[in-house]
C-alpha positions as a LaTeX table, in Angstrom:
\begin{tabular}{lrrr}
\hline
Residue & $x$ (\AA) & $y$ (\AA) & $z$ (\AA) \\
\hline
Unk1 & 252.45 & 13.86 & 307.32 \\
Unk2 & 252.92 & 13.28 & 303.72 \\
Unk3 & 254.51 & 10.90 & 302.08 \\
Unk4 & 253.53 & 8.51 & 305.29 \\
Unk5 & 251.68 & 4.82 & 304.96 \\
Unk6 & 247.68 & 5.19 & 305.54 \\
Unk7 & 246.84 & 4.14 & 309.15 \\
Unk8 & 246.34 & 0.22 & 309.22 \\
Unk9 & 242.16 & 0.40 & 310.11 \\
Unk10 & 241.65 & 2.57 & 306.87 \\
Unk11 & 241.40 & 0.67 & 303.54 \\
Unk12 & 243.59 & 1.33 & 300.73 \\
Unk13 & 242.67 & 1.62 & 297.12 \\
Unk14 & 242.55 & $-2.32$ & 296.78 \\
Unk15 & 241.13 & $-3.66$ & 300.29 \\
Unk16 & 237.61 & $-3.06$ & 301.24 \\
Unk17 & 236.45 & $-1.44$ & 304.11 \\
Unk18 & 235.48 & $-3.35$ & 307.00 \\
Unk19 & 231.93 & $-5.23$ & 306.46 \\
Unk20 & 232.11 & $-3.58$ & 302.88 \\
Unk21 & 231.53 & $-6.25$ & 300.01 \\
Unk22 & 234.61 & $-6.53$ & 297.35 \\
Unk23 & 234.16 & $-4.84$ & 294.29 \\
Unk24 & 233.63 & $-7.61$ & 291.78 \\
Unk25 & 234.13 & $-6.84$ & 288.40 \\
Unk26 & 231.78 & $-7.50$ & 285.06 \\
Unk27 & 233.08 & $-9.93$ & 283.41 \\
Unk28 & 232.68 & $-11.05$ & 279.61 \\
Unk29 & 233.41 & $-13.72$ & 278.04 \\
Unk30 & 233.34 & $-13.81$ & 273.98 \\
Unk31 & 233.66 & $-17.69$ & 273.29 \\
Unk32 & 234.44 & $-19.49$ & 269.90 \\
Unk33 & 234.61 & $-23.06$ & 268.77 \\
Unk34 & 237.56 & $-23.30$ & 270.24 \\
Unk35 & 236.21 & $-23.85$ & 273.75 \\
Unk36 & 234.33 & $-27.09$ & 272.44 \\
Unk37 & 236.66 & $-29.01$ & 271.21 \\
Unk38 & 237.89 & $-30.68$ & 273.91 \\
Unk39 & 233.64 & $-31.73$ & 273.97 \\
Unk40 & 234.42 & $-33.50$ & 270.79 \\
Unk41 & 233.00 & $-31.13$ & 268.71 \\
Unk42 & 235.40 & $-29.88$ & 266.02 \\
Unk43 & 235.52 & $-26.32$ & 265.09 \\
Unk44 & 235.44 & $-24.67$ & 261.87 \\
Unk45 & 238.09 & $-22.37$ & 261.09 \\
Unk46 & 241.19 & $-23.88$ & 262.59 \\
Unk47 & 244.15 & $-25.68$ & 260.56 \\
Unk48 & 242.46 & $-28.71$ & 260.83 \\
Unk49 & 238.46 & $-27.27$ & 260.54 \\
Unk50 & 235.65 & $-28.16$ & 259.38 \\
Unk51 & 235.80 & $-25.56$ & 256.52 \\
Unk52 & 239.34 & $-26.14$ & 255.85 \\
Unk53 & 238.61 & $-30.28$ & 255.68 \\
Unk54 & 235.87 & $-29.96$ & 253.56 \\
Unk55 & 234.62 & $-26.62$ & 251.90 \\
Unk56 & 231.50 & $-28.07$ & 250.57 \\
Unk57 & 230.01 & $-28.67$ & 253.74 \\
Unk58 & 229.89 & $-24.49$ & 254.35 \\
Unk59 & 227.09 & $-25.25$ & 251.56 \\
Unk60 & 224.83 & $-26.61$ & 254.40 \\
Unk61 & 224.25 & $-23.77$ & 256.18 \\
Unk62 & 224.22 & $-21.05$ & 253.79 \\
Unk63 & 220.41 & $-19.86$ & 253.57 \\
Unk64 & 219.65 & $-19.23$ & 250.00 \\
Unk65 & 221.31 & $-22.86$ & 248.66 \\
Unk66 & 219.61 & $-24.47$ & 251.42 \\
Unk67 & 216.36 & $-23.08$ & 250.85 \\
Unk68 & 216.38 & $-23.14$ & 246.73 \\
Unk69 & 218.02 & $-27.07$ & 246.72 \\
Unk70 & 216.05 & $-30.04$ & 248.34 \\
Unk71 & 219.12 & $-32.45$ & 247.73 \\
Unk72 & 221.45 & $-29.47$ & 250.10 \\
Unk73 & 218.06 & $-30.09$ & 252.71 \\
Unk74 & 218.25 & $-33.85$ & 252.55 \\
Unk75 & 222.56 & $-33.55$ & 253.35 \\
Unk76 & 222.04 & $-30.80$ & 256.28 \\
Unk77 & 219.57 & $-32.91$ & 257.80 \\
Unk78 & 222.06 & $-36.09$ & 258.00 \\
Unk79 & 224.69 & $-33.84$ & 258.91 \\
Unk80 & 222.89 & $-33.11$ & 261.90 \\
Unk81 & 221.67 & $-36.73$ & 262.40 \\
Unk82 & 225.84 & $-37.02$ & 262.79 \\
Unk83 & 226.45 & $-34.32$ & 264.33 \\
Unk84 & 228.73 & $-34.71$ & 267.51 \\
Unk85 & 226.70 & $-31.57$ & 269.12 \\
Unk86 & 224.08 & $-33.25$ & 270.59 \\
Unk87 & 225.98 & $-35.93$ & 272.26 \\
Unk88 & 228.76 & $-33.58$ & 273.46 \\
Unk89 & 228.73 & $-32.84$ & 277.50 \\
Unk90 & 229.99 & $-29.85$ & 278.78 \\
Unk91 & 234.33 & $-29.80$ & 279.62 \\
Unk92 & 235.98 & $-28.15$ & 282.37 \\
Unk93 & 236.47 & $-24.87$ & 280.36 \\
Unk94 & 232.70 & $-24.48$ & 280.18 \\
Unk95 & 232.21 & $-25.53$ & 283.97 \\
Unk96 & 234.86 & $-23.10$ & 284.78 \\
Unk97 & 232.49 & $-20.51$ & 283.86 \\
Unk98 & 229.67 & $-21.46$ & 285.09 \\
Unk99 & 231.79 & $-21.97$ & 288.37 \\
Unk100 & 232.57 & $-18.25$ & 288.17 \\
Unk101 & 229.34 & $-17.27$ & 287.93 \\
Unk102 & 227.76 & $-18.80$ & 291.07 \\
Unk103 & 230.85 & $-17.55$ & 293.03 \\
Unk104 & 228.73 & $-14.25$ & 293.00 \\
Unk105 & 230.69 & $-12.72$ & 290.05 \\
Unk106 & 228.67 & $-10.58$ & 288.11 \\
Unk107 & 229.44 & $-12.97$ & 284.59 \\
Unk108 & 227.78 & $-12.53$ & 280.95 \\
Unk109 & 228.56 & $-15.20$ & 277.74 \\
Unk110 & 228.93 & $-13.85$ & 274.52 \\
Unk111 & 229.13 & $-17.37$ & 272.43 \\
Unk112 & 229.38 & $-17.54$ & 268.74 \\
Unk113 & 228.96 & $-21.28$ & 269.38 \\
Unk114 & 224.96 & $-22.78$ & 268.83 \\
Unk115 & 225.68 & $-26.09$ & 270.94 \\
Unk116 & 224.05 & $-25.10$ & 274.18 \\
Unk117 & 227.23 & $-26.20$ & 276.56 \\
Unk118 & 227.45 & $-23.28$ & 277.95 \\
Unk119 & 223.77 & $-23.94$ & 279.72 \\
Unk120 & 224.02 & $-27.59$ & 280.03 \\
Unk121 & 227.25 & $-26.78$ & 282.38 \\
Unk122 & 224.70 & $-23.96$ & 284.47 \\
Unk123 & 225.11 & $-21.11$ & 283.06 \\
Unk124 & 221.93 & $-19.24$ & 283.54 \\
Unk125 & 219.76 & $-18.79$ & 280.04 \\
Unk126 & 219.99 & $-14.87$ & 280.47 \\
Unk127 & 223.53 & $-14.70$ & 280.94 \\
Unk128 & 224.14 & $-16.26$ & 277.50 \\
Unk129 & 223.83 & $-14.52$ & 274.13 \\
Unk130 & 223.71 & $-16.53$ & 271.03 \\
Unk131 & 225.23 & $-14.71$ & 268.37 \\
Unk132 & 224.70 & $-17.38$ & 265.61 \\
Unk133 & 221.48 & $-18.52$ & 267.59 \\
Unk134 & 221.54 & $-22.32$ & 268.32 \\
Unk135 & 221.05 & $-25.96$ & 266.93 \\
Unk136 & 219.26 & $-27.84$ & 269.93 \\
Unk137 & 216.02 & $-26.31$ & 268.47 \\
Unk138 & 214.39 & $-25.58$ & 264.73 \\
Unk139 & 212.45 & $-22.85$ & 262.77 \\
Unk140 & 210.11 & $-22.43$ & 260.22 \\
Unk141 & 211.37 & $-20.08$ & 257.26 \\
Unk142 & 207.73 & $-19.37$ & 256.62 \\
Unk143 & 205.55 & $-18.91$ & 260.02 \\
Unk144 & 208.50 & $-19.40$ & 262.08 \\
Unk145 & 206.92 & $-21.51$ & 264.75 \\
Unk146 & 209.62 & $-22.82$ & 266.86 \\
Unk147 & 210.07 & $-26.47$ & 267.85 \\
Unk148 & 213.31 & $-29.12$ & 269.25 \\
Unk149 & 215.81 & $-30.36$ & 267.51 \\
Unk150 & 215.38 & $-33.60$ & 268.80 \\
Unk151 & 211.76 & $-33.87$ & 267.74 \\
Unk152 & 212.71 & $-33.27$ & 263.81 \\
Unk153 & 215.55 & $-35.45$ & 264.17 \\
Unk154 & 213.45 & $-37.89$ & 265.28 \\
Unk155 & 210.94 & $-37.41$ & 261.89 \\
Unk156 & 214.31 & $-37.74$ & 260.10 \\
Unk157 & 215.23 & $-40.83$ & 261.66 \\
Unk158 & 211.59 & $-42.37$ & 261.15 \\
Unk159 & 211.76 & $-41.62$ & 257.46 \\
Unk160 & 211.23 & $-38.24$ & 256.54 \\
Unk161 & 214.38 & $-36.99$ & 255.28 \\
Unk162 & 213.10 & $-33.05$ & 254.30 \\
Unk163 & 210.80 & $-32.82$ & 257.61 \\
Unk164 & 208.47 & $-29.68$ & 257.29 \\
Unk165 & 206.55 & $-27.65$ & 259.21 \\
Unk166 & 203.88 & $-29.44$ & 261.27 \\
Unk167 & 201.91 & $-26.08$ & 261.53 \\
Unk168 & 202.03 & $-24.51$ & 258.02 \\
Unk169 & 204.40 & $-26.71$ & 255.64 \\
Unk170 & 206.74 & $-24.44$ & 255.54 \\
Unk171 & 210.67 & $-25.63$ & 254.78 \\
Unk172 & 212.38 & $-26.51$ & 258.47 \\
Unk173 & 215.50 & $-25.23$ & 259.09 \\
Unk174 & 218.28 & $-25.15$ & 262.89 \\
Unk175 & 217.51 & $-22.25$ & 264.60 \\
Unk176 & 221.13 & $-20.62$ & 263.91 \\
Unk177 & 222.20 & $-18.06$ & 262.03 \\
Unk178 & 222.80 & $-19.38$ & 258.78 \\
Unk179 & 225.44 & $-17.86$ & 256.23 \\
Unk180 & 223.22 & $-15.05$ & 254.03 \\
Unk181 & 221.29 & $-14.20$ & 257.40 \\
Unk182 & 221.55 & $-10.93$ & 259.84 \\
Unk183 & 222.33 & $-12.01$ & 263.29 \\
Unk184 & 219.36 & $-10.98$ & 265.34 \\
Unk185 & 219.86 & $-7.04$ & 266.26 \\
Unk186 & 218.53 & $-7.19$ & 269.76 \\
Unk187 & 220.84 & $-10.02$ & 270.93 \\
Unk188 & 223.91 & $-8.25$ & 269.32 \\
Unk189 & 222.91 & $-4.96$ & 270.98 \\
Unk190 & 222.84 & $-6.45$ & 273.56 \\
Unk191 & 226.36 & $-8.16$ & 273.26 \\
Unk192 & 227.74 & $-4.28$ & 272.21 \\
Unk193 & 226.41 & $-3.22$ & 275.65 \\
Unk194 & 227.88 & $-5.91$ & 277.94 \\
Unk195 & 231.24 & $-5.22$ & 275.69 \\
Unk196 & 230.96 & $-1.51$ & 276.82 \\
Unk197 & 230.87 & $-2.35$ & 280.61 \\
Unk198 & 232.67 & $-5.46$ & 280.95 \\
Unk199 & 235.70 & $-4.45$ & 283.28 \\
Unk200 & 237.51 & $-7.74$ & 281.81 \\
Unk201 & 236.74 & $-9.11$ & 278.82 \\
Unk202 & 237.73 & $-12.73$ & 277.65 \\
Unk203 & 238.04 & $-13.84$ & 273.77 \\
Unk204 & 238.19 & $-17.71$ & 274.48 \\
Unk205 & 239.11 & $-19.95$ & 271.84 \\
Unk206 & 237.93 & $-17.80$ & 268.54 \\
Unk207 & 239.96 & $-16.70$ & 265.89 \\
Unk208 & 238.02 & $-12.94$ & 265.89 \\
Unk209 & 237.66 & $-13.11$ & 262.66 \\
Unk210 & 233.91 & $-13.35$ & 261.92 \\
Unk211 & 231.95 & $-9.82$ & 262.16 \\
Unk212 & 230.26 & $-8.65$ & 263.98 \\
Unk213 & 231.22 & $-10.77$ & 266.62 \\
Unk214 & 234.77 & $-10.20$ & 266.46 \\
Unk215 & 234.61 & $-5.79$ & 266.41 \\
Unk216 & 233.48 & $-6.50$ & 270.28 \\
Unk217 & 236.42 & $-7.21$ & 271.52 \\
Unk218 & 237.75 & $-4.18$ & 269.88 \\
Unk219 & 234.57 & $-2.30$ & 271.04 \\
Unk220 & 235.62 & $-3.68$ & 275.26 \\
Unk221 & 239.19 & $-2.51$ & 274.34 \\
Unk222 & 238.10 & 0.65 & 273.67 \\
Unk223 & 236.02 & 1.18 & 276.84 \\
Unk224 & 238.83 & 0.78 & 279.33 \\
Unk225 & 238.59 & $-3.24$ & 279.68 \\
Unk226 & 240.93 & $-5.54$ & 280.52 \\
Unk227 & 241.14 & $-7.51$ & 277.15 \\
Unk228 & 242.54 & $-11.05$ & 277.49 \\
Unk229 & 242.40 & $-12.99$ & 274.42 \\
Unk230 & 243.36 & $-17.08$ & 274.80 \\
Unk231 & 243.69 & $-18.79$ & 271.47 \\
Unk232 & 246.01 & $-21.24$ & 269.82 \\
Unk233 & 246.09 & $-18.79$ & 266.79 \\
Unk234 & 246.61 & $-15.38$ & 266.45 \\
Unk235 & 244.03 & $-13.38$ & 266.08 \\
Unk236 & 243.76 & $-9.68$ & 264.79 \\
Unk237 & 243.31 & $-8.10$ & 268.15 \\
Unk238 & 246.07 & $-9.54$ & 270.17 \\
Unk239 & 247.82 & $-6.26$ & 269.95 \\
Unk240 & 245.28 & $-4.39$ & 271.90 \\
Unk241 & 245.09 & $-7.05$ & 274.52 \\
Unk242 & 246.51 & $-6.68$ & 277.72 \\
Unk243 & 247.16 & $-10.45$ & 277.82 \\
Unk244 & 247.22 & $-13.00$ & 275.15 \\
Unk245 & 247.75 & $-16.85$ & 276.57 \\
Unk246 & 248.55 & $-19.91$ & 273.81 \\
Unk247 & 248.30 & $-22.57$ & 276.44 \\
Unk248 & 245.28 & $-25.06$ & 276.21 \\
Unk249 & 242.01 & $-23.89$ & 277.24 \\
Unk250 & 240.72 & $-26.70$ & 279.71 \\
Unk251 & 243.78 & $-25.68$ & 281.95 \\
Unk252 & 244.43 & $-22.29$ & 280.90 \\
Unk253 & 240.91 & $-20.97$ & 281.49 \\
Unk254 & 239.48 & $-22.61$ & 284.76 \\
Unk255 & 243.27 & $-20.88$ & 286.36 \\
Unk256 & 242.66 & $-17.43$ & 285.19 \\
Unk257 & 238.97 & $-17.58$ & 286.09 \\
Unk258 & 239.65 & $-19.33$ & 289.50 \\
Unk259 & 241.79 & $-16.45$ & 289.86 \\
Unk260 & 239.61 & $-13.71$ & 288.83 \\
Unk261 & 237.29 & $-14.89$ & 291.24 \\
Unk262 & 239.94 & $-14.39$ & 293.99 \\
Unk263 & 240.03 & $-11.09$ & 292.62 \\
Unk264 & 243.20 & $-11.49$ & 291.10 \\
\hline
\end{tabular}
């Protein structure tokens, strides 16, 4: 009879069938500085930022001064002597995720962060994709041999305040993307494809306005994802979001993932 309610035993659109598993949606989650802070570690582009605070510091990490100025080395070094990174311990936004993930919930990172909290709070190595690459481990601009951050701090702290390469000489720097470099093309291929299936997709605590990182929330949009953007700011995409939340991430986010995960 049309028009009538579906027998009781048969599912409906949003129940699964008997001994059928729940349909568990991709979901990704872009993350910015934003989701740090409450780690301790400041961000960059925010009213009070690092940038904002002090704009000779974004001299540190731009690639040609640092690699043309011994004296920009020397201060980029014993910034990251300083540097609140490396003591910082993962919050309850970043266990919140990791949370989500073991529930069974198919879950993949996007971070534009480079402190490693994502991991440190069990997210799987995998299922997170450095953008701007990150500072718990250095390179070699030359032969690019790749060794911890801890280990040149640790040459830095003993003396050497320019350490260089122990294999060729070459001039040491973090193993992020520095300002002047391409972010590398497989990981942000990668990125674009979990943007183009992510069912839901989460812009947590950046202001989207770095690129390329920011075009993937437009790019998950765009694809038929639910786009939830939580930031204290606004950001450029918050009109195509479905859902924009102000409130502070360590309670804001571990709620909307604990219900995600009850398929809410």
């Amino acid at each position: 009879m049309t028009g009538s309610n579906p027998p009781s035993d048969q599912p409906t659109p949003d129940q699964p069938a008997p001994g059928e598993t729940p349909h568990r949606p991709l979901v990704a989650i872009l993350s910015g500085a934003g989701i740090s802070t409450d780690s301790g570690i400041p961000d960059y582009r925010g009213p009070n930022g690092l940038w904002r605070r002090d704009p000779e510091a974004e001299k540190l990490v731009t690639y040609d001064t640092y690699m043309a100025d011994p004296e920009i080395r020397r201060r980029s070094w014993r910034m990251r002597q300083e540097s609140p990174a490396f003591r910082a311990r993962p919050n309850v936004a970043h266990e919140a995720v990791a949370r989500l993930e073991r529930s069974g919930t198919p879950v993949r990172v996007i971070t534009q962060n480079v402190d490693g909290l994502h991991q440190l709070a069990g997210m799987p190595e995998r299922k997170v994709l450095e953008l701007h690459g990150t500072a718990r481990a250095v390179t070699c601009t030359r032969c690019h041999a790749r060794s911890s951050m801890a280990e040149a701090l640790e040459r830095v702290a003993a003396g050497d305040p320019d350490p260089a390469c122990l294999v060729c000489g070459g001039i040491l720097k973090s193993a992020t993307v520095m300002f002047g470099e391409r972010l590398d093309p497989q990981v942000l291929g990668t990125a674009l494809g979990v943007a183009k299936a992510a069912e839901i997709f989460i812009a947590v605590g950046t202001t989207l306005q770095v690129h390329p990182a920011a075009s993937l929330a437009g790019v998950a949009a765009e694809h038929g994802a639910r786009l939830i953007i939580m930031n204290a700011e606004p950001t450029p995409y918050d009109e195509l979001a479905h859902e924009v939340i102000r409130e502070p991430i360590g309670s804001a986010l571990p709620a909307l993932l604990a219900e995600i995960g009850e398929g809410g």
